[in-house]
C-alpha positions as CSV (number, residue, x, y, z in Angstrom):
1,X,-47.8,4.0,12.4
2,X,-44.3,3.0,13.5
3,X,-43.5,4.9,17.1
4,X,-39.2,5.2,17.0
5,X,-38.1,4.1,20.6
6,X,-36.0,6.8,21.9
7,X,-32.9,4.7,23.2
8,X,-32.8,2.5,20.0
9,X,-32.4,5.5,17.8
10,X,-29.7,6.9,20.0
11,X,-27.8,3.5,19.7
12,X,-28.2,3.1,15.7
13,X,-27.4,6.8,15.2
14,X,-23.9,6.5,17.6
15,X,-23.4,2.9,16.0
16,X,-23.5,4.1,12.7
17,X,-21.4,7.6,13.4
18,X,-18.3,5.2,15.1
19,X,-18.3,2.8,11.5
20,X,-18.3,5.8,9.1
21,X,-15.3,7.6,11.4
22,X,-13.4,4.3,11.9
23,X,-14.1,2.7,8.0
24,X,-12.9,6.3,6.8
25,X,-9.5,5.6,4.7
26,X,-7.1,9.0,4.2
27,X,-7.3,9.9,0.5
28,X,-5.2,8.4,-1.8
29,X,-2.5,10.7,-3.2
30,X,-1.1,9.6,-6.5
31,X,1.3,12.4,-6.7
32,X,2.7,11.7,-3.5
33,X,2.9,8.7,-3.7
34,X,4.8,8.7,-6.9
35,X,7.1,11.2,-5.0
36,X,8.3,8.9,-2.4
37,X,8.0,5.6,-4.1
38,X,10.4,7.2,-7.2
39,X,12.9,9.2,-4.5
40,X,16.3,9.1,-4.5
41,X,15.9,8.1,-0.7
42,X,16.0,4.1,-0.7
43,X,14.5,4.1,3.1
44,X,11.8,6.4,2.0
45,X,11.3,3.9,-1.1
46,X,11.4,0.8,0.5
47,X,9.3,2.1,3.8
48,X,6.3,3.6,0.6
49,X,6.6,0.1,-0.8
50,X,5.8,-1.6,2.5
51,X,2.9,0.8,3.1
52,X,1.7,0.3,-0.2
53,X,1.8,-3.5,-0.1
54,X,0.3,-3.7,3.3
55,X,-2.8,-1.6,1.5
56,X,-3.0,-3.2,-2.0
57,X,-1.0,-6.2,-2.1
58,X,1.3,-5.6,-4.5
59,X,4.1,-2.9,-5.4
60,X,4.2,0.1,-7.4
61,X,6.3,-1.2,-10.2
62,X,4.3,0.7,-12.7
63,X,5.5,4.1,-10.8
64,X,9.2,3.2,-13.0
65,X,10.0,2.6,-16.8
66,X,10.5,-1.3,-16.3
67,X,10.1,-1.5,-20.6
68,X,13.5,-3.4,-21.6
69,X,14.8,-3.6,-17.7
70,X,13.9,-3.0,-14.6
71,X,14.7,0.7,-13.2
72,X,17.7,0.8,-10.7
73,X,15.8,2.4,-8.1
74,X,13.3,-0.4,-8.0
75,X,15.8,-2.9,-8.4
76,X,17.4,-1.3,-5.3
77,X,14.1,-1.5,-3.2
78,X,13.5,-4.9,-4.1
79,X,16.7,-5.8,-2.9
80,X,16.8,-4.0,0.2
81,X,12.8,-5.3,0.9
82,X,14.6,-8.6,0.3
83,X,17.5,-8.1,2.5
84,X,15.4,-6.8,5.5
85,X,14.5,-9.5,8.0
86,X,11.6,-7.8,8.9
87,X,10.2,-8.5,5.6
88,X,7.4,-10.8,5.7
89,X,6.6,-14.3,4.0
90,X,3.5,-12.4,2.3
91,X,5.7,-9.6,0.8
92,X,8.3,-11.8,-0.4
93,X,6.2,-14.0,-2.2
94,X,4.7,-10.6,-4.1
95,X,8.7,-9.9,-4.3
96,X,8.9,-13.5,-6.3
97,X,5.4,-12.6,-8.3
98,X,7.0,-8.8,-9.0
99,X,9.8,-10.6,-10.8
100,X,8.5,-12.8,-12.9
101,X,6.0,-9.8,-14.7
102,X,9.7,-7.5,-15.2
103,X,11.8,-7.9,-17.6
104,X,15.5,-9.8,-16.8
105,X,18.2,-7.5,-15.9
């Protein structure tokens, strides 16, 4: 029979309680995001397509109806994500790789 030792099963329980509380993401929202990423507010848009990058790596292109061009308010956001100099190498390049799946203007 296999005796637990006290002190190790106080360390794997608090171990294992600190990685499910600190792996935890917040729920992902589709209808808010939607919201925000479709405002009218181009800071609100561009700051939701930051956010989203930083989580997924790409944008939310498919949020607009980019079918024969691409929707002024993305167009906008792209522009002022490209215009910000606080705009990383990483997001630009998923700028250039945005472009080339949308239709030209």
């Amino acid at each position: 029979m296999l005796l637990r030792i006290p002190l190790l099963h106080e360390l794997e329980t608090g171990y294992n309680e600190i990685m499910d509380k600190s792996q935890k993401k917040p729920k992902f929202d589709f209808e808010e995001l939607k919201a925000a990423a479709t405002s009218l507010n181009r800071q609100l848009r561009k700051k939701v397509f930051a956010e989203y990058f930083e989580q997924f790596e790409e944008f939310p292109s498919y949020l607009f109806d980019n079918t024969d061009k691409i929707d002024e308010r993305l167009s906008e956001t792209i522009q002022d994500l490209t215009n910000d100099p606080e705009t990383s190498k990483t997001m630009h390049k998923g700028i250039a790789i945005l472009m080339q799946r949308l239709p030209s203007s």
